[in-house]
N, C-alpha and C positions, 0 to 999 in steps of 0.2 A: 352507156354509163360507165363512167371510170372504177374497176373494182381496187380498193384499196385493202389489204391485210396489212392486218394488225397481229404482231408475232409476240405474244405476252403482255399480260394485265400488271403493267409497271406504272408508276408515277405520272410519267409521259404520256402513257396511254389512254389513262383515265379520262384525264382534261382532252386530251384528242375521243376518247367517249361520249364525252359531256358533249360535244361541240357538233352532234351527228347531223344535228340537221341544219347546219350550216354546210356541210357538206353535201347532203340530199340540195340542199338549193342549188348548188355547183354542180349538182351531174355527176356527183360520185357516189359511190358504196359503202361502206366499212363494214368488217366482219375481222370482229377481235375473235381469235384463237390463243387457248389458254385452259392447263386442266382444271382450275378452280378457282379458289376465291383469293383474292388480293389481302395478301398480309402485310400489315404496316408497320416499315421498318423501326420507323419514330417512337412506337406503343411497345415495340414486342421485349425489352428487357420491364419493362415494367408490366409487360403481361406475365413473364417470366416468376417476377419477384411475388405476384398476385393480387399488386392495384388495379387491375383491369379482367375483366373476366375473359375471356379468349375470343368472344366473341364481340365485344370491343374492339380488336386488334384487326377485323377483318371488315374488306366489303365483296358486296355481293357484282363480281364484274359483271354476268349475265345478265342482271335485274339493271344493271348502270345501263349499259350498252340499249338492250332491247325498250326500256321507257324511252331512250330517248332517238327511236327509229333505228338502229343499228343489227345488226346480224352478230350473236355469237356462234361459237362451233367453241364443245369443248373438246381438247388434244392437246397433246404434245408434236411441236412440230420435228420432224425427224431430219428434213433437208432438203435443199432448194436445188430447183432446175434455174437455171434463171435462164438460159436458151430458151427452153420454151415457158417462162415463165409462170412455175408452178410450183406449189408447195406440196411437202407428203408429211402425211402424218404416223404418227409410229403405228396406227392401226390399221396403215392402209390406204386411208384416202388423200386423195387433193385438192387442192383448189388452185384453180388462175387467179393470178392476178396482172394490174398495169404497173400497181406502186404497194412495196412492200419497208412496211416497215418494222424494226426488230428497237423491242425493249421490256429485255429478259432479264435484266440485273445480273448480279455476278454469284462466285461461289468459293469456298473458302480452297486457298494457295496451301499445300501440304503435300511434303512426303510423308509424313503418318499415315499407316493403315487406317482404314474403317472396319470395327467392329463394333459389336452389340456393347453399348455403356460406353462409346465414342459419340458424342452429340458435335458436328459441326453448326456453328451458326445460321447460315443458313442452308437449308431453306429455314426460314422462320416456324413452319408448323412442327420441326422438329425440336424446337423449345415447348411449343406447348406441349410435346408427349412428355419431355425431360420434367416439366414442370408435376404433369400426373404421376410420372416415376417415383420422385421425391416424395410427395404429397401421400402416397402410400407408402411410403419408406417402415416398415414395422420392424426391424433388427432391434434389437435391446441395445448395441452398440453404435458411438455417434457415425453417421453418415462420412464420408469421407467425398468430397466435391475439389478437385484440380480442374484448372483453367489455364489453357496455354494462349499468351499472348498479350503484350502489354500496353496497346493500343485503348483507345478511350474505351471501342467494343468488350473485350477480356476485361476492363476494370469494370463497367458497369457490369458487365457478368455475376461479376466475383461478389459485389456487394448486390445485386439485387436475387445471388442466391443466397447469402446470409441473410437475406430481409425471407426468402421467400420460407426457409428453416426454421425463424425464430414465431414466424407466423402460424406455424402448424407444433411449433414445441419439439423442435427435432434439436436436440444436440448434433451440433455439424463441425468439422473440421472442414474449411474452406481454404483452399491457396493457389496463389496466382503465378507464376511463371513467367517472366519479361525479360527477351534476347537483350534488352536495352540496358543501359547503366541506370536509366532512371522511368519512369512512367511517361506518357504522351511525352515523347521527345520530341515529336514537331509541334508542341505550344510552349506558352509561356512557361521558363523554368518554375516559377513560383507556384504554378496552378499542378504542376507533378507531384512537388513537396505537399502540397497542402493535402491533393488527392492521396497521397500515401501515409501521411497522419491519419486521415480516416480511415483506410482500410486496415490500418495498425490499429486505430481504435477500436472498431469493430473486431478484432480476432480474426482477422484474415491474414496468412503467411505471406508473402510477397517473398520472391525469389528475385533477384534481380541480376544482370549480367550471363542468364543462363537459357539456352535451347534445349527444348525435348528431342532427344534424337531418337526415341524409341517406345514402344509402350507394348504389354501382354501381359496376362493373366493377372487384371487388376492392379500393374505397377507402370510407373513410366518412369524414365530416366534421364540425363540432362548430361550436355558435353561435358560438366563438370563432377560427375561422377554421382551427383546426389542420385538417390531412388527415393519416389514417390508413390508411397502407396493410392488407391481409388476404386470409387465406388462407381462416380461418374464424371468423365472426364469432360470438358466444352474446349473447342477448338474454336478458338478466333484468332489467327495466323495469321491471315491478311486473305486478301481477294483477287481473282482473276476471272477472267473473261468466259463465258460458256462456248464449249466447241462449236456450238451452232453460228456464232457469228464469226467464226476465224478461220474455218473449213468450207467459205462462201466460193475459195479461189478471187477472193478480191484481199487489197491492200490491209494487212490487220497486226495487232500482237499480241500475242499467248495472252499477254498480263490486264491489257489496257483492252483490247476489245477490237471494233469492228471500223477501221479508220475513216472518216468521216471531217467535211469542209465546214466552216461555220453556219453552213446554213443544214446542218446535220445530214449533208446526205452524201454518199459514197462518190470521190471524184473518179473514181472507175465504172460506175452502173449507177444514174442519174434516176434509176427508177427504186434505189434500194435506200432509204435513211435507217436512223438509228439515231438513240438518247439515251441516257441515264448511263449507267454502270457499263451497257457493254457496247459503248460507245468510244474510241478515240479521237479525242478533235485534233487537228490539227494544230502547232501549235501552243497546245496547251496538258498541263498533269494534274488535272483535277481531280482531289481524293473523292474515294468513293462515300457519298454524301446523297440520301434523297433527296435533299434541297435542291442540285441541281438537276437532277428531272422536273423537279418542280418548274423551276425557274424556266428552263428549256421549253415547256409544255407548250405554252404559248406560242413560239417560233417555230414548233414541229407543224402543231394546227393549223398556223396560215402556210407553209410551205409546203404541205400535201396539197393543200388546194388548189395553191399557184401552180403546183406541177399539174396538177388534174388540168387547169388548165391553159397551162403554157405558156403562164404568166412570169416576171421574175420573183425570183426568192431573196428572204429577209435573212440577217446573218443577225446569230445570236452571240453574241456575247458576254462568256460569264463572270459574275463579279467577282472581285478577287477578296473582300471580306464578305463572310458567312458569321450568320451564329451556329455554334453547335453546342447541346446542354447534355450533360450526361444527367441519368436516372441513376442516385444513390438507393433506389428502394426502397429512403424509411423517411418518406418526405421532403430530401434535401435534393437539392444540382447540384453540378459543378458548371458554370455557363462559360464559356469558350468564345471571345470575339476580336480577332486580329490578337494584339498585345495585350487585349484588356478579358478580365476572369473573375468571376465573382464564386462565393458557396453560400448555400444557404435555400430556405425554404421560397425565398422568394423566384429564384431562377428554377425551381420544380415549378413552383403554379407556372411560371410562365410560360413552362414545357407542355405542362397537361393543355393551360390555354389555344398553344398552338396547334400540337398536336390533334383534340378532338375539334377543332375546330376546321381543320383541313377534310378530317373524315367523313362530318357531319354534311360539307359543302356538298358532298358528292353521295350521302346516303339520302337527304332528303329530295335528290331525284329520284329516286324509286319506289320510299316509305311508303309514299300513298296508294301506292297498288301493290304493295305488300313484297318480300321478295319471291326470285323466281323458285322452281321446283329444282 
């Protein structure tokens, strides 16, 4: 029997979850490794802001994998032999495998320290504690919330912590920091303007033109000389690649991830693929977006199989328009598609739409025998 690992409970993974006993027909294995529950990248500013309860935002990989004949192991993988073709985990143990696959998403790009009331983005369950932080906030004095980074992530931030303050009756001073001249500088000029009217609407500071170069003792500061005082700061920088797939000794880069052929698997080790975030294809600069693990899902599936057995592989190819919706917090989007952008209540339903509806596909494989322990 062919064993296949599974290197993180990502996007990709899932639907390669879903799919286990297609593989048990093929003469193969899977055993996802992974230290916990899958949090969804799509939900978590709006878990954040407090439309969705936190457990909303997660699924149960264990209970996915096992209903549907699959092998979990909970861990963190620590690092690959691939000579003798094995994984170790940071407690110690291993496992062989024939065909390993990795998709771990990324994590946020910063020379900023980490300290205590520094919240990076991800991992996502470190919103949800920022969320409880807040949520108990009892000073007499209004909360003070900076967010560095003026990507669609840091804007949705910024407004889905003013949603999440106004919710609980917290006077908050909320402000946003953006190295950029203007907000989402790779979208439409019009859809920046209109997203910066709103967060001016709402009371949130936008900084514009300026980098945090530094932060301590509750202040940060910017190449431009401001200081900004803080209570709790959100880093959404941008994102790079986790060490585990760029330290393989196969073909990779720091930023982009684990290099990888259209048919997502390594042209150096035919037994290692890779998708989502800590993925590099060749050929292409796809921003870091769950939709394309999503989309990839599919192409991963059948090509673990063909390799299982030794059949040829399918090459994915990804599209070059996406939608992407921001979560404003207080029922509204901002929808993102090629040149074309809309606001309004209608592009949030259509996010909540998508969004629980991708989650649901993959929790009522398990529901019915309840989740695991």
């Amino acid at each position: 029997m062919t064993r296949i690992v599974l290197v993180g409970a990502g996007h990709a993974h899932l639907e390669v979850a879903r799919q286990a006993p297609r593989f048990e027909a093929a003469g193969a294995q899977l055993t996802l490794v992974d230290p916990g529950a899958f949090w969804y990248s799509g939900m978590a500013t709006g878990m954040l802001a407090g439309m969705y309860d936190p457990k909303e935002d997660r699924l149960d990989a264990r209970a996915l994998i096992e209903a549907r004949g699959g092998r979990f192991v909970k861990g963190k993988v620590a690092s690959v032999n691939r000579h003798d073709r094995t994984v170790r985990l940071e407690d110690g143990r291993t496992l062989d495998y024939d065909l390993l696959s990795f998709n771990v998403g990324s994590e946020i790009r910063t020379d900023l320290g980490r300290e205590t009331h520094v919240w990076p983005v991800k991992p996502i369950a470190g919103l949800c504690r920022l969320r409880e932080r807040i949520e108990q906030w009892s000073a007499e004095r209004p909360l003070r919330l900076l967010v560095v980074g003026g990507g669609p992530t840091g804007s949705e931030i910024a407004a889905c912590l003013r949603a999440l303050c106004e919710q609980n009756g917290l006077a908050a001073e909320v402000s946003l920091v953006a190295a950029g001249a203007s907000l989402l500088e790779s979208s439409p000029a019009g859809a920046g303007r209109r997203l910066k009217r709103e967060l001016d609407r709402r009371g949130i500071r936008v900084y514009l033109g300026e980098r945090v170069t530094g932060h301590g003792d509750g202040r940060a500061t910017t190449d431009r000389g401001t200081s900004l005082p803080f209570d709790e700061l959100v880093l959404a920088t941008g994102l790079q690649a986790k060490a585990l797939v760029t330290e393989l000794g196969l073909p990779s880069d720091r930023k982009r991830g684990l290099r990888v052929n259209h048919c997502l698997q390594s042209a150096a080790d035919e037994r290692i693929f890779a998708a989502g975030d800590c993925a590099d294809i060749e050929g292409e600069n796809l921003p870091r977006l769950g939709v394309f693990g999503v989309m990839a899902a599919p192409v991963l599936v059948d090509n673990l199989i063909a390799a299982a057995g030794r059949q040829p592989l399918s090459s994915y190819d990804p599209q070059s328009r996406y939608l992407a919706i921001l979560n404003m917090g207080d029922g509204h989007g901002l929808a993102l598609w090629d040149r074309f952008w809309w606001f309004g209540k209608s592009a949030m339903w259509l996010k909540h739409r998508i969004d629980t509806r991708f989650l649901d596909a993959y929790r009522q494989c398990y529901q019915e025998n309840g989740p695991s322990p």
